[in-house]
C-alpha positions as CSV (number, residue, x, y, z in Angstrom):
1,X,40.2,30.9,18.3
2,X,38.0,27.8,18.0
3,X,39.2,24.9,16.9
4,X,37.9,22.2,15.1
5,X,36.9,18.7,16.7
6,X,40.0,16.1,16.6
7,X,39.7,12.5,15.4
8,X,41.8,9.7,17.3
9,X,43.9,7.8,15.6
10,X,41.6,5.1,15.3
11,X,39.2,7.1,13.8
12,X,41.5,8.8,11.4
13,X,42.9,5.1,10.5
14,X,39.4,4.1,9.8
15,X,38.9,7.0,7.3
16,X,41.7,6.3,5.3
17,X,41.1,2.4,5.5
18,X,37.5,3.4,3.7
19,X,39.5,5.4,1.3
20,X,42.0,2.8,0.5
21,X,39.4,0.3,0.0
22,X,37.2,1.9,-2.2
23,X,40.2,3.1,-4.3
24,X,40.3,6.9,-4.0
25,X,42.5,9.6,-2.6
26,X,41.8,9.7,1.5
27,X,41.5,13.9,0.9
28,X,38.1,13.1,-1.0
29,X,34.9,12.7,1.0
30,X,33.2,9.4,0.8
31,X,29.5,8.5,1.3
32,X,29.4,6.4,4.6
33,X,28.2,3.1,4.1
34,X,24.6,2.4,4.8
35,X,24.8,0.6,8.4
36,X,26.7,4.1,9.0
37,X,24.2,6.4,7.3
38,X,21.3,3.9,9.3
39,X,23.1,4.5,12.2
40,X,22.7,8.1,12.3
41,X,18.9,8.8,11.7
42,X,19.5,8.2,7.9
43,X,21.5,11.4,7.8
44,X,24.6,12.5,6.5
45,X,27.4,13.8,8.8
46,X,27.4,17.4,8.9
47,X,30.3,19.4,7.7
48,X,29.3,23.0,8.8
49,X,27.4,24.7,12.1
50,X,25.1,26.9,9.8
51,X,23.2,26.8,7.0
52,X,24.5,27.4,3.6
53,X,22.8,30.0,2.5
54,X,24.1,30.5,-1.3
55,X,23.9,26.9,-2.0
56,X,20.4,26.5,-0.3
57,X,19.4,26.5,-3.9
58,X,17.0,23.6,-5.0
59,X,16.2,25.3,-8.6
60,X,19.9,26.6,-9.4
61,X,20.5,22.6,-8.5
62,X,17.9,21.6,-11.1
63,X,19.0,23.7,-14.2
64,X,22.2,22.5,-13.8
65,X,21.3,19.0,-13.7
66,X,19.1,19.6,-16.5
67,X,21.6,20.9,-18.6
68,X,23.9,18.5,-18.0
69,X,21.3,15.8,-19.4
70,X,20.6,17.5,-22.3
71,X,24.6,17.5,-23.1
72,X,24.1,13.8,-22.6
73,X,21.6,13.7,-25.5
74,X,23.9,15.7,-28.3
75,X,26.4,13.8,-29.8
76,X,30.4,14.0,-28.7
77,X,32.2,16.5,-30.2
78,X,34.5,15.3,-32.1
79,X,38.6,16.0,-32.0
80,X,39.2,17.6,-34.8
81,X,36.4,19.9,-34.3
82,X,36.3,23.3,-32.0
83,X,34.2,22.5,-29.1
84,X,30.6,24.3,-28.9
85,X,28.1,24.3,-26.1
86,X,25.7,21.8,-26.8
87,X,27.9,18.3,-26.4
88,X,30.6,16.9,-24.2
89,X,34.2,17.5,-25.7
90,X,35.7,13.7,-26.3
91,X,38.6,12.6,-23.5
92,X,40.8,12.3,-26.3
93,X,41.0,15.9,-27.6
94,X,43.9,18.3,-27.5
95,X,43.9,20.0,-24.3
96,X,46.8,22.2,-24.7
97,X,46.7,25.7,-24.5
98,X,49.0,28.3,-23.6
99,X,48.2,29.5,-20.1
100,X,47.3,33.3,-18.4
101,X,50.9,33.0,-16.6
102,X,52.5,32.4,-20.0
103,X,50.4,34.6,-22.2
104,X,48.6,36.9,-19.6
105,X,45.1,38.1,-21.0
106,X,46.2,41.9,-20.8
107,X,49.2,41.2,-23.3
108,X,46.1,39.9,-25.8
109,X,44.1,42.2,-25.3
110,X,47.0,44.9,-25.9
111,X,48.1,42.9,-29.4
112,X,44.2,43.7,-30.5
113,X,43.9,46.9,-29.4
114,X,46.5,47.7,-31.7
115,X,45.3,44.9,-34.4
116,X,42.1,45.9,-34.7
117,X,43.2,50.4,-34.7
118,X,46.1,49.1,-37.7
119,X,48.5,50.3,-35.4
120,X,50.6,47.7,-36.7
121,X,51.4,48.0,-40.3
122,X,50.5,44.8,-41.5
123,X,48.1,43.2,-44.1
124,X,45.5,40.9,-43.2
125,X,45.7,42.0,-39.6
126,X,41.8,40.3,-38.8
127,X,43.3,37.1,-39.8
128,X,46.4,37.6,-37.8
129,X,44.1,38.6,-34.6
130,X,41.8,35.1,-35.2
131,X,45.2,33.3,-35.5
132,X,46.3,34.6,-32.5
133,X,43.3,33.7,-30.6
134,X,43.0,30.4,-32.0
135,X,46.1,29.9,-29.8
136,X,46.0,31.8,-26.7
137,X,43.3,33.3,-24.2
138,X,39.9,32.3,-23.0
139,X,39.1,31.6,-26.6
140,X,41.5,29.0,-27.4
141,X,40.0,25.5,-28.4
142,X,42.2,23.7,-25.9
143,X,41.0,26.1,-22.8
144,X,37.0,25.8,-24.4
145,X,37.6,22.1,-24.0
146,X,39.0,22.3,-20.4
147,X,35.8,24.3,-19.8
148,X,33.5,22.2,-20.9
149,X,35.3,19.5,-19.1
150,X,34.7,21.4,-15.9
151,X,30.9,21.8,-16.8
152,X,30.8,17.6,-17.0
153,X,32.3,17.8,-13.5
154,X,30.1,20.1,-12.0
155,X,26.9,18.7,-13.8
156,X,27.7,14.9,-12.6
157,X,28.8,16.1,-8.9
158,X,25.3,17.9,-8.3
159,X,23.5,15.0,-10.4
160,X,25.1,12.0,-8.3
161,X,25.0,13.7,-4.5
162,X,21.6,14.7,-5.2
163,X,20.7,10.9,-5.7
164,X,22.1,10.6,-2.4
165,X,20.5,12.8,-0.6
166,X,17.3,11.4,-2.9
167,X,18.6,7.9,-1.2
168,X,19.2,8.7,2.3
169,X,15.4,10.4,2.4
170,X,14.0,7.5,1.1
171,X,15.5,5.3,3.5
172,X,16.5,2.7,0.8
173,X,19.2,0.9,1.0
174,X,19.3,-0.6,-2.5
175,X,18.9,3.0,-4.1
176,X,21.2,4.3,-1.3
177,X,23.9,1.9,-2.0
178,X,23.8,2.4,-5.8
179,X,23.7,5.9,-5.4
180,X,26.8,5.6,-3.4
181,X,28.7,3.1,-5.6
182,X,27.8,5.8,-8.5
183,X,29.8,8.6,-6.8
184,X,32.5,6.6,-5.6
185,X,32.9,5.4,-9.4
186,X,33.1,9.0,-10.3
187,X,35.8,9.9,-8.3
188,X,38.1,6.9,-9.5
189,X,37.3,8.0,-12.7
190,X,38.5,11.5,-12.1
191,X,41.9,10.3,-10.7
192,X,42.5,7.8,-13.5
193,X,45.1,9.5,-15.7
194,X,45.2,6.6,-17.9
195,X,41.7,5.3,-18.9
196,X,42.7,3.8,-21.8
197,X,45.2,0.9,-20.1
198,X,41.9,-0.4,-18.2
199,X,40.0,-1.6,-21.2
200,X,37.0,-0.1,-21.1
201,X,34.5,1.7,-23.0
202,X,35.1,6.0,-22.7
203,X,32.1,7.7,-22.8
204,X,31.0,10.7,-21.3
205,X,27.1,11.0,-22.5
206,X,26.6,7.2,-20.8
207,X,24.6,5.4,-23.3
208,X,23.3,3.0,-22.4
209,X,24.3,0.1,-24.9
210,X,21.3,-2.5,-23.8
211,X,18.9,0.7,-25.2
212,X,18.5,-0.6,-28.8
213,X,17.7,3.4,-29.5
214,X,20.7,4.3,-27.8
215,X,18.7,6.9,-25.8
216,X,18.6,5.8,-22.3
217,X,21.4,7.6,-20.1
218,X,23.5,5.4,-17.3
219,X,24.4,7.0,-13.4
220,X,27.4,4.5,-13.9
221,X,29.6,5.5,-16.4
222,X,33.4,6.3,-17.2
223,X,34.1,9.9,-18.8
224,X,38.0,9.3,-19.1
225,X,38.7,13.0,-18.6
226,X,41.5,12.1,-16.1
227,X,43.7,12.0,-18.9
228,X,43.7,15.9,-18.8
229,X,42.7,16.8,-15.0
230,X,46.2,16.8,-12.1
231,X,43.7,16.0,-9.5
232,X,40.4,17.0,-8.3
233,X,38.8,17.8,-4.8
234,X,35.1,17.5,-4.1
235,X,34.3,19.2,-0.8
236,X,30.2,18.3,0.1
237,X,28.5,21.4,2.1
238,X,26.5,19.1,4.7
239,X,24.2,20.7,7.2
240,X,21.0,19.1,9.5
241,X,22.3,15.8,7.7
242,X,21.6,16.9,4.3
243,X,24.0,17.6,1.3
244,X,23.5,21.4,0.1
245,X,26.0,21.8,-2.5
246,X,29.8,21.3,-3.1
247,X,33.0,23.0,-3.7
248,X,35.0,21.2,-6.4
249,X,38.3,22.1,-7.6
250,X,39.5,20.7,-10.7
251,X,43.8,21.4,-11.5
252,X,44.4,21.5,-15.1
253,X,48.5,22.3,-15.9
254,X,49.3,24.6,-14.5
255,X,45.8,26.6,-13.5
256,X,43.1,25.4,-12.0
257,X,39.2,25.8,-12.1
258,X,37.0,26.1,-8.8
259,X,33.2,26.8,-7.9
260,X,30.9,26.6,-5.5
261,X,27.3,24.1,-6.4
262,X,24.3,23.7,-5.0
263,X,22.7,19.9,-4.4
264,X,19.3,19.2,-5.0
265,X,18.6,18.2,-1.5
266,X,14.9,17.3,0.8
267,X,13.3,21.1,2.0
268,X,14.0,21.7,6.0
């Protein structure tokens, strides 16, 4: 079967020098630097031979960005508070929730069945049932948080390697090298499991403080939601030098949440 091309040594040495220097795991994919990226034709390397067709989405790529900036605007949801749609759930939260391979989905859903037909002679058996799923499945606040978490993740990996792509096309090396600084940032915020030792300022919606109406948004900001993520991999779809999307992985303990996302990226 085909196999794919091999590095040398240098080269692998060189990858995880760049990984080492810019402070992240040497499994995540970095944004060449821009003598690199001028090098080749202002184009990124590619990572498949074909085109991605589910992720050649430009529009799919927009709502999601769009959504994810109109999270920014609505204010943090706070701790003691069950996590809705709208906002971003705050880093310090409780995350814990009793997992499918602890509780699997089918035992709740049996517990109802019989809840709900008074099966089980009990009193107050709706309360029991909203107990019960205040504390295990889907609907549990600590799983609704992770989920939201996940949605942050997703909505800033689409936002920030759409800027590059945005970058690359315009052949700009200051906007390219912010661009790339912003995504690099994200990832070492991703794999910091203690934000709170590095004094500074959590903050998910990234208001900007200089914004006396405190509505201007920054690229550059540091969400803290390491505290609850084991590790994270980003995986850029890159074809004909452009990025089309991503897969991103995100390990909670002990499941994990994974999807495929398309980039906004420049039209063939």
């Amino acid at each position: 079967m085909p196999q794919e091309p091999l590095v040398t040594n240098d080269e692998l040495q060189k990858q995880f020098n760049a990984a080492s220097k810019a402070g992240v795991s040497p499994c995540e994919w970095l944004p060449p630097e821009w003598s690199e990226l001028k090098g080749n034709g202002n184009k990124f390397y590619d990572t498949v031979s074909e085109r991605p067709v589910k992720l050649n989405d430009n529009t799919a790529a927009k709502k999601c960005t769009d959504a994810g900036q109109k999270a920014d605007s609505e204010p943090l949801d706070k701790v003691e508070t069950v996590p809705s749609k709208k906002g971003w759930v705050d880093p310090f939260s409780d995350f814990t929730h009793v997992d499918n391979s602890e509780f699997p989905a089918s035992d709740l859903t049996a517990i109802a069945a019989q809840l709900e037909a008074n099966l089980i002679a009990q009193p107050g058996n709706p309360e029991i049932l909203a107990r019960l799923r205040r504390l295990v499945g889907a609907e549990a606040p600590g799983m609704k948080r992770l989920e939201r978490v996940f949605d942050w993740v997703l909505y800033r990996t689409t936002d920030l390697l759409g800027d590059l792509n945005t970058a690359a096309k315009n052949q700009s090396q200051t906007e390219y090298e912010e661009a790339r600084k912003n995504y690099i940032e994200f990832l070492k915020d991703l794999d910091d499991h203690e934000p709170e030792r590095k004094n500074k300022k959590m903050d998910p919606l990234g208001v900007d403080e200089d914004d006396p109406k405190k509505i201007k948004r920054k690229k550059l900001r540091k969400g803290g939601y390491g505290r609850t993520i084991k590790w994270t991999c980003i995986s850029p779809v890159i074809f004909d030098g452009k990025i089309y999307g991503a897969r991103v992985i995100c390990h909670w303990n002990p499941h994990s949440s994974s999807n495929g996302i398309p980039v906004q990226h420049p039209p063939p």
